[in-house]
C-alpha positions in Angstrom: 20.8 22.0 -20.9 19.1 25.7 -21.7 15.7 26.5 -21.8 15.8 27.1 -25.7 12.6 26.9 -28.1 10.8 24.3 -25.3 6.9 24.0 -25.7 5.3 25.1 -21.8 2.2 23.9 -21.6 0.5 25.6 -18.6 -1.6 23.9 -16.2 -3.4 26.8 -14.0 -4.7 25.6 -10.8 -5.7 28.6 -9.4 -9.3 27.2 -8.6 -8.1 23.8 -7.1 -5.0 24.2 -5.1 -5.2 27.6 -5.5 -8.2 28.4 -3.1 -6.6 26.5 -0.5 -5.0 29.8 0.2 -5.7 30.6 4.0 -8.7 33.0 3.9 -9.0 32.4 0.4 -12.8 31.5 -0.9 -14.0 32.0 -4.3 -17.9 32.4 -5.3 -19.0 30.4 -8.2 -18.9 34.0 -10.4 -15.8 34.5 -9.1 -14.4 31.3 -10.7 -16.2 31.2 -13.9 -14.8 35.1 -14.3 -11.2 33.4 -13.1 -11.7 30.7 -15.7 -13.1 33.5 -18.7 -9.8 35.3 -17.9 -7.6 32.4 -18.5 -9.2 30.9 -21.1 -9.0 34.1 -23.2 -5.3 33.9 -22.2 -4.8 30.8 -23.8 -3.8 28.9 -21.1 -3.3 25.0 -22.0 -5.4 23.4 -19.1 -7.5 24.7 -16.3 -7.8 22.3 -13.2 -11.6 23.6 -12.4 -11.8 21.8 -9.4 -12.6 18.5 -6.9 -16.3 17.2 -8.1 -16.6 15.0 -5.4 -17.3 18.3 -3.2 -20.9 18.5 -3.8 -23.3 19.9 -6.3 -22.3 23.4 -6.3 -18.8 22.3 -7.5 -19.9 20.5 -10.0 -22.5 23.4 -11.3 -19.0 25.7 -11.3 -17.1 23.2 -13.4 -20.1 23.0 -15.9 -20.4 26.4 -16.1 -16.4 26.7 -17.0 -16.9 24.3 -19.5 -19.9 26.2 -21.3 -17.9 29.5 -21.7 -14.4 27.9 -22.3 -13.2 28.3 -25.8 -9.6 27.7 -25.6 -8.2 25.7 -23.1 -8.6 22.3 -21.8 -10.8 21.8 -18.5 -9.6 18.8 -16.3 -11.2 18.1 -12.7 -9.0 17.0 -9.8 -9.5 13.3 -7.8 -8.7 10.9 -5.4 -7.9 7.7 -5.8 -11.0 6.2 -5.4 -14.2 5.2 -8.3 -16.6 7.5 -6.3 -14.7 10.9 -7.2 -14.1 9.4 -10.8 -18.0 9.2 -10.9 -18.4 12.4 -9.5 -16.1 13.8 -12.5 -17.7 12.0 -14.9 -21.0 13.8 -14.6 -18.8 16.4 -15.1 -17.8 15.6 -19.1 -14.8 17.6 -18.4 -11.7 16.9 -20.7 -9.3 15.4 -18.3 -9.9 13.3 -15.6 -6.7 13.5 -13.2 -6.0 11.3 -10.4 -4.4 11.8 -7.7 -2.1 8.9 -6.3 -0.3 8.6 -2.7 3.7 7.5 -3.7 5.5 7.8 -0.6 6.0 5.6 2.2 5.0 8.0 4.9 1.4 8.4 3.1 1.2 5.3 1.7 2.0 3.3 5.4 2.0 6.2 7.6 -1.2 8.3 6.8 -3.5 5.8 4.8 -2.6 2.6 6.9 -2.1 0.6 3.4 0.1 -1.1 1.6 1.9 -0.7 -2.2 -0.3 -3.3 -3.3 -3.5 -1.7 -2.3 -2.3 1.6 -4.0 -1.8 -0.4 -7.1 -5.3 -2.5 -7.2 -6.9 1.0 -6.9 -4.6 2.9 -9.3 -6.0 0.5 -12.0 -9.2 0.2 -10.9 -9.9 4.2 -11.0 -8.1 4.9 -14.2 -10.0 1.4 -15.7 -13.2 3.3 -14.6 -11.9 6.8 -16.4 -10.6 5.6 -19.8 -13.7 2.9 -20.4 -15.8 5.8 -20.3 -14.0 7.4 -22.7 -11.6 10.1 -20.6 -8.3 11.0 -21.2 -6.3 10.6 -17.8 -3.1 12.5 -16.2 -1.6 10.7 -12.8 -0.3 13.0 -10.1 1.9 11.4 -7.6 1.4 12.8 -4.8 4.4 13.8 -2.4 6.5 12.1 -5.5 9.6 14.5 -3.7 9.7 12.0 -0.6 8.9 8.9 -2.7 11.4 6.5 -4.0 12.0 6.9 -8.1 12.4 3.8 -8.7 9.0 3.1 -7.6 7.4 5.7 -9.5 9.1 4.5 -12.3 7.0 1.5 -11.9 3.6 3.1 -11.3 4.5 5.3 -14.5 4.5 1.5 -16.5 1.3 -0.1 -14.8 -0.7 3.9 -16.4 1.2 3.6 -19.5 0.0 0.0 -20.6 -3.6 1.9 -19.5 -3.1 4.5 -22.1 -2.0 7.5 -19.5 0.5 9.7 -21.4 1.2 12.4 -18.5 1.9 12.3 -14.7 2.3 14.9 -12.3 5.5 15.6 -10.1 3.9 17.0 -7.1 6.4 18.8 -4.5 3.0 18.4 -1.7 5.1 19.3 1.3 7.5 22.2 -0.7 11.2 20.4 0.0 12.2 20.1 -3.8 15.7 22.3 -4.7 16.4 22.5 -9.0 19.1 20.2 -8.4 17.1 17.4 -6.6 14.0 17.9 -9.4 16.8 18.0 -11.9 17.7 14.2 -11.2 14.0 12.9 -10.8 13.0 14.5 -14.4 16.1 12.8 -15.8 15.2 9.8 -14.3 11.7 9.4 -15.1 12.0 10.4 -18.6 14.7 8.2 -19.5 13.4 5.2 -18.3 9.5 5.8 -19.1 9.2 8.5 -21.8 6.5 9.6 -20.2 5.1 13.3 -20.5 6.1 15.4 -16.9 4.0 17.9 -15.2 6.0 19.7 -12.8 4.1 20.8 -9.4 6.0 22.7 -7.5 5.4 25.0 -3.9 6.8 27.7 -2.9 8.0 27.0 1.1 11.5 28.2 0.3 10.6 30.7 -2.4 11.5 27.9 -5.0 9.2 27.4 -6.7 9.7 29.0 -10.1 13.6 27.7 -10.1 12.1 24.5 -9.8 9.7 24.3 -12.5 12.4 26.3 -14.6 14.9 23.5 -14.2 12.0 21.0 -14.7 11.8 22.4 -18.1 15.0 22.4 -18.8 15.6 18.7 -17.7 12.4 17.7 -20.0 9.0 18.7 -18.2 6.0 19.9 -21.4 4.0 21.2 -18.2 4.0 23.6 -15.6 1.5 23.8 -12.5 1.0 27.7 -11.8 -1.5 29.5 -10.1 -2.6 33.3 -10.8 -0.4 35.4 -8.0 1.1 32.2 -6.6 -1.5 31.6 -4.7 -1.8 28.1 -2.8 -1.5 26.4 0.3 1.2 27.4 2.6 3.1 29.4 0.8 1.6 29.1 -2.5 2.9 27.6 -5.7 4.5 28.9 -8.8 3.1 32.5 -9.6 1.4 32.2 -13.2 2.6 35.9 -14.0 6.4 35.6 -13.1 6.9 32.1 -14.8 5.9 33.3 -17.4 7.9 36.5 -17.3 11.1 34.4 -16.7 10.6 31.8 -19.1 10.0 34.4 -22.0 13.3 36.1 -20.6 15.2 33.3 -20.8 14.1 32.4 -24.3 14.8 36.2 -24.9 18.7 35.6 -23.8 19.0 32.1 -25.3 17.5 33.5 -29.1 20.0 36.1 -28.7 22.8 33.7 -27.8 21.9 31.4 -30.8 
């Protein structure tokens, strides 16, 4: 399949994952001017940042929200109903929660069990939606976790009114061809929307999102630079760049 006339929403995370850049520390300025530069750049979605990290968060993420004019702000959360409240004082657009799907986090790290993460899912996107916010799901460490179980976690959101997950690559071991058959999978027995997140450990990560795309993905998770943890994520600048080139070849082809 090419990457033709597709719609690429992008989902900049700059100020979220983004600061977890070793040595990287924004100033609340610093963000807002981040968040002015990308709004003006029509960027789809801005993930503004984690709430449930105190007051001066949460003055950042209303101060993005009072100069936005073009893109949608969302605010990042664990899977639990305090950081949904914490978001909620928020009023940002999106309320996205982050879910544990593989069985080294899920029995490993959290000392739980599929059942717990389930109880909680719906409890936390219950909270969300009765107050009236759109949610997006990001499974977290979905590249280790067995598809067939997130293909179940997709149906328990759906019936809740969740149109969107997140694919997250968390530890950076996705290739295009592995991504290829997860996005295949998930589409064609959900129909759910796909966010693609995807790090850059093996200098991957724009091939990934690419083929994401490709295989049926409306979003992309970049940050500006490629900035991120470890060794980043998907550079904002260069997706773009690529994208647009292959769009360039394809009209050309057509």
């Amino acid at each position: 399949m090419e990457l033709k006339e597709k719609v690429i929403n992008i989902v900049d995370t700059t100020l979220r994952d983004g600061e977890q850049c070793a040595g990287k520390a924004f100033s609340i300025d610093e963000k807002v001017e981040i968040a002015r530069y990308l709004d003006e750049s029509n960027i789809y979605q801005i993930e503004a940042g984690i709430p449930a990290m105190g007051d001066l968060e949460k003055e950042c993420i209303r101060r993005i929200l009072n100069i936005r004019r073009n893109s949608l702000i969302s605010t990042w959360n664990r899977m639990n109903k305090e950081d949904i409240l914490n978001s909620i004082d928020c009023k940002p657009d999106l309320i996205h929660i982050s879910v544990p799907t593989s069985d080294i986090q899920i029995y490993s790290n959290l000392g739980k069990d599929k059942t717990w993460i389930e109880k909680n899912l719906r409890e936390c996107v219950f909270l969300a939606r009765d107050n009236g916010y759109d949610v997006t799901i990001g499974f977290e460490d979905a590249s280790r976790a067995d598809v067939n179980y997130l293909i179940d976690l997709c149906h328990i959101v759906q019936k809740m009114g969740v149109k969107r997950i997140r694919y997250a690559d968390t530890v950076g071991i996705l290739m295009p061809s592995t991504v290829k058959d997860a996005v295949r999978t998930l589409i064609n027995n959900t129909g759910i929307e796909i966010e693609i997140h995807a790090h850059n450990d093996f200098g991957m990560a724009i091939p990934i999102s690419i083929e994401a795309v490709k295989c049926g993905a409306k979003y992309v998770d970049c940050t500006l630079d490629g900035i991120g943890e470890r060794a980043g994520n998907c550079n904002l600048q260069e997706f773009i760049r690529v994208s647009d080139a292959f769009l360039e070849r394809n009209r050309k082809l057509s």
